[in-house]
C-alpha positions as YAML, in Angstrom:
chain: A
units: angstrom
residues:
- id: 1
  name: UNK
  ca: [228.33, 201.64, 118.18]
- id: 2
  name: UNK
  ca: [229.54, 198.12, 119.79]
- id: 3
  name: UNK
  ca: [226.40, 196.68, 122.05]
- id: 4
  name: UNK
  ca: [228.17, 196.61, 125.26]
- id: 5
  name: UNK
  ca: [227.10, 192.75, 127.75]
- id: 6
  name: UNK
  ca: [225.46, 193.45, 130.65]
- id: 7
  name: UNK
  ca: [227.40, 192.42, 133.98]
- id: 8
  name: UNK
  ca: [227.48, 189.20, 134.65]
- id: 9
  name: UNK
  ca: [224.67, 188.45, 137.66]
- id: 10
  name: UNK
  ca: [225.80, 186.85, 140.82]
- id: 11
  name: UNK
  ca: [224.40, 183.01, 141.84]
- id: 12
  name: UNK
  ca: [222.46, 185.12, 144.60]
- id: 13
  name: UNK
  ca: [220.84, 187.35, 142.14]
- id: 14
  name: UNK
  ca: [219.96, 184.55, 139.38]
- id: 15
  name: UNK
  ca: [218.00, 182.80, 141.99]
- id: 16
  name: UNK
  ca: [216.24, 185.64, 143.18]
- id: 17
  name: UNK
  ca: [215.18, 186.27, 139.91]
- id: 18
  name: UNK
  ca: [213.69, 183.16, 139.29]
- id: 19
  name: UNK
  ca: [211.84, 183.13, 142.79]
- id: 20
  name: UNK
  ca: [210.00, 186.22, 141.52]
- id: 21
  name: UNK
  ca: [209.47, 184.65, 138.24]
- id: 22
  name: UNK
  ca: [208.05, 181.48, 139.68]
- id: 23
  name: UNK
  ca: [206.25, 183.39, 142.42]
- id: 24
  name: UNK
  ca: [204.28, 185.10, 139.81]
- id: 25
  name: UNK
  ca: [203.38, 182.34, 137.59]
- id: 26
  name: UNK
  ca: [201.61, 181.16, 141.27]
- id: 27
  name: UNK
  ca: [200.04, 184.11, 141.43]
- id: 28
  name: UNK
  ca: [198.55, 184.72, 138.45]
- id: 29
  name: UNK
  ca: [197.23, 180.69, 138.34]
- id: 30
  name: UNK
  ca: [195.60, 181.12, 142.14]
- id: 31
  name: UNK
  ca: [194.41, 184.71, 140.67]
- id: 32
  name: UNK
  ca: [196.23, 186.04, 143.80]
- id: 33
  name: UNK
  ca: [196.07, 190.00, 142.13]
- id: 34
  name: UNK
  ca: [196.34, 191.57, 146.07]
- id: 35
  name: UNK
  ca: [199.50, 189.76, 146.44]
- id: 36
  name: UNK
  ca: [201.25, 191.36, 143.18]
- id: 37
  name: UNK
  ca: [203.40, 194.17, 145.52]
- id: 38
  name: UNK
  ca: [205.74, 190.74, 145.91]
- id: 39
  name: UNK
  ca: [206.38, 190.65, 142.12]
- id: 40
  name: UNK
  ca: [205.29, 194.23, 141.45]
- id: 41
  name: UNK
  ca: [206.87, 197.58, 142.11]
- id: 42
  name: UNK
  ca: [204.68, 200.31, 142.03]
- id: 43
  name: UNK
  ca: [205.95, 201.79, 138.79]
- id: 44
  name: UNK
  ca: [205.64, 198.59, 137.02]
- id: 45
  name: UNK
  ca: [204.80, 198.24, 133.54]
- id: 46
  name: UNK
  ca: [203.57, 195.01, 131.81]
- id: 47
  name: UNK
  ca: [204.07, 194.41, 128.48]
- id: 48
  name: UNK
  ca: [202.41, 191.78, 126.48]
- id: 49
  name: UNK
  ca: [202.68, 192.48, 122.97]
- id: 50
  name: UNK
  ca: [204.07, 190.25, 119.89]
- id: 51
  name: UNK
  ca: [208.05, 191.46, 120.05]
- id: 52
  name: UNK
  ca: [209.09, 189.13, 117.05]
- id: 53
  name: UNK
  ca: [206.28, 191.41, 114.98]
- id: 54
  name: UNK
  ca: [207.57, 194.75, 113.31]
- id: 55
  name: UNK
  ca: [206.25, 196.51, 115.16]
- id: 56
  name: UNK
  ca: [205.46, 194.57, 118.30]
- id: 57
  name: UNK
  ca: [201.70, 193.97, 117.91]
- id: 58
  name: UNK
  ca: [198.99, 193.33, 120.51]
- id: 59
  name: UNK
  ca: [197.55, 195.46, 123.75]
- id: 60
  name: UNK
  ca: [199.15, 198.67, 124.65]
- id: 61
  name: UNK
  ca: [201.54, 197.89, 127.48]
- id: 62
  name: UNK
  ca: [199.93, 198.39, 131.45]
- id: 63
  name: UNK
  ca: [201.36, 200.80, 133.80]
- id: 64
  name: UNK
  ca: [201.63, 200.96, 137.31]
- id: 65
  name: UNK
  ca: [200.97, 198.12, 139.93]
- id: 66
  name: UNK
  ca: [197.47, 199.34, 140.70]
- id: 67
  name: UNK
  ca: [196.45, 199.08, 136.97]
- id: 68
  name: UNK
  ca: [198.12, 196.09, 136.45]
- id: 69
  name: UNK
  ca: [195.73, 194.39, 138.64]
- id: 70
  name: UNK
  ca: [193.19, 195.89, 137.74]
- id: 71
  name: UNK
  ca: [193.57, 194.23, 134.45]
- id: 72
  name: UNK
  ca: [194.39, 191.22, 135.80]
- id: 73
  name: UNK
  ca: [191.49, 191.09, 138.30]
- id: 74
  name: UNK
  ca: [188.83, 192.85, 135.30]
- id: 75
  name: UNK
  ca: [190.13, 192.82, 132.02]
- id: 76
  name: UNK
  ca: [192.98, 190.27, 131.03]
- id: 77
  name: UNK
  ca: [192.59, 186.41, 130.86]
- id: 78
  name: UNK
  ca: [195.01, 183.89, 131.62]
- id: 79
  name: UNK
  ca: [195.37, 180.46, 131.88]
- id: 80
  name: UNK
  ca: [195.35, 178.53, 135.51]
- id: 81
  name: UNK
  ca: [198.37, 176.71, 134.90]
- id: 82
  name: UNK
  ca: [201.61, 178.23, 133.81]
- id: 83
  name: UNK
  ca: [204.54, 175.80, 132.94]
- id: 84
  name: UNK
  ca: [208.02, 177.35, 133.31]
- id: 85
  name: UNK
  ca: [210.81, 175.73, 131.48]
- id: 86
  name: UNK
  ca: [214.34, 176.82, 131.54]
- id: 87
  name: UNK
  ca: [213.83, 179.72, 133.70]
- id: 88
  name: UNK
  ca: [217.76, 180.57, 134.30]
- id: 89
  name: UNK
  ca: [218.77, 180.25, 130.74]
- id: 90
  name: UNK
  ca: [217.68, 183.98, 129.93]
- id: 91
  name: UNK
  ca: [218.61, 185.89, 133.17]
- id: 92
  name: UNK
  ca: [222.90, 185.20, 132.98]
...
């Protein structure tokens, strides 16, 4: 079965993707967990295993907002500075 492109994504929407990207890095370096509904929806799930590994490796994946920061504010830790490089060139 031929893997079908996704539709291409308008100016408007690449930009609001990267808002939300860049918002979170800020959040996560000022450990702003109470302010993750803006990059959040409640059903979220967070994924941060090893995908290049067969099969992906590392923690189970987090579901839901609420548990998501409660992992972020309890259990997970990250680094205070996140450097985002080439943002746009995954999201066309």
């Amino acid at each position: 079965m031929p893997v079908s492109k996704p539709a291409p994504r308008s100016a408007e929407d690449i930009l609001a993707i990267q808002a939300v990207t860049v918002l979170y890095g800020f959040l996560v370096d000022d450990r702003e967990w109470d302010r993750f509904d803006e990059v959040f929806t409640e059903d979220a799930v967070v994924d941060f295993r090893d995908q290049s590994a067969q099969p992906p490796t590392g923690p189970a994946p987090i579901s839901g907002r609420a548990e998501i920061v409660r992992q972020f504010r309890d259990v997970l830790t990250h680094p205070y500075q996140h450097v985002l490089v080439g943002v746009g060139q995954h999201v066309a």
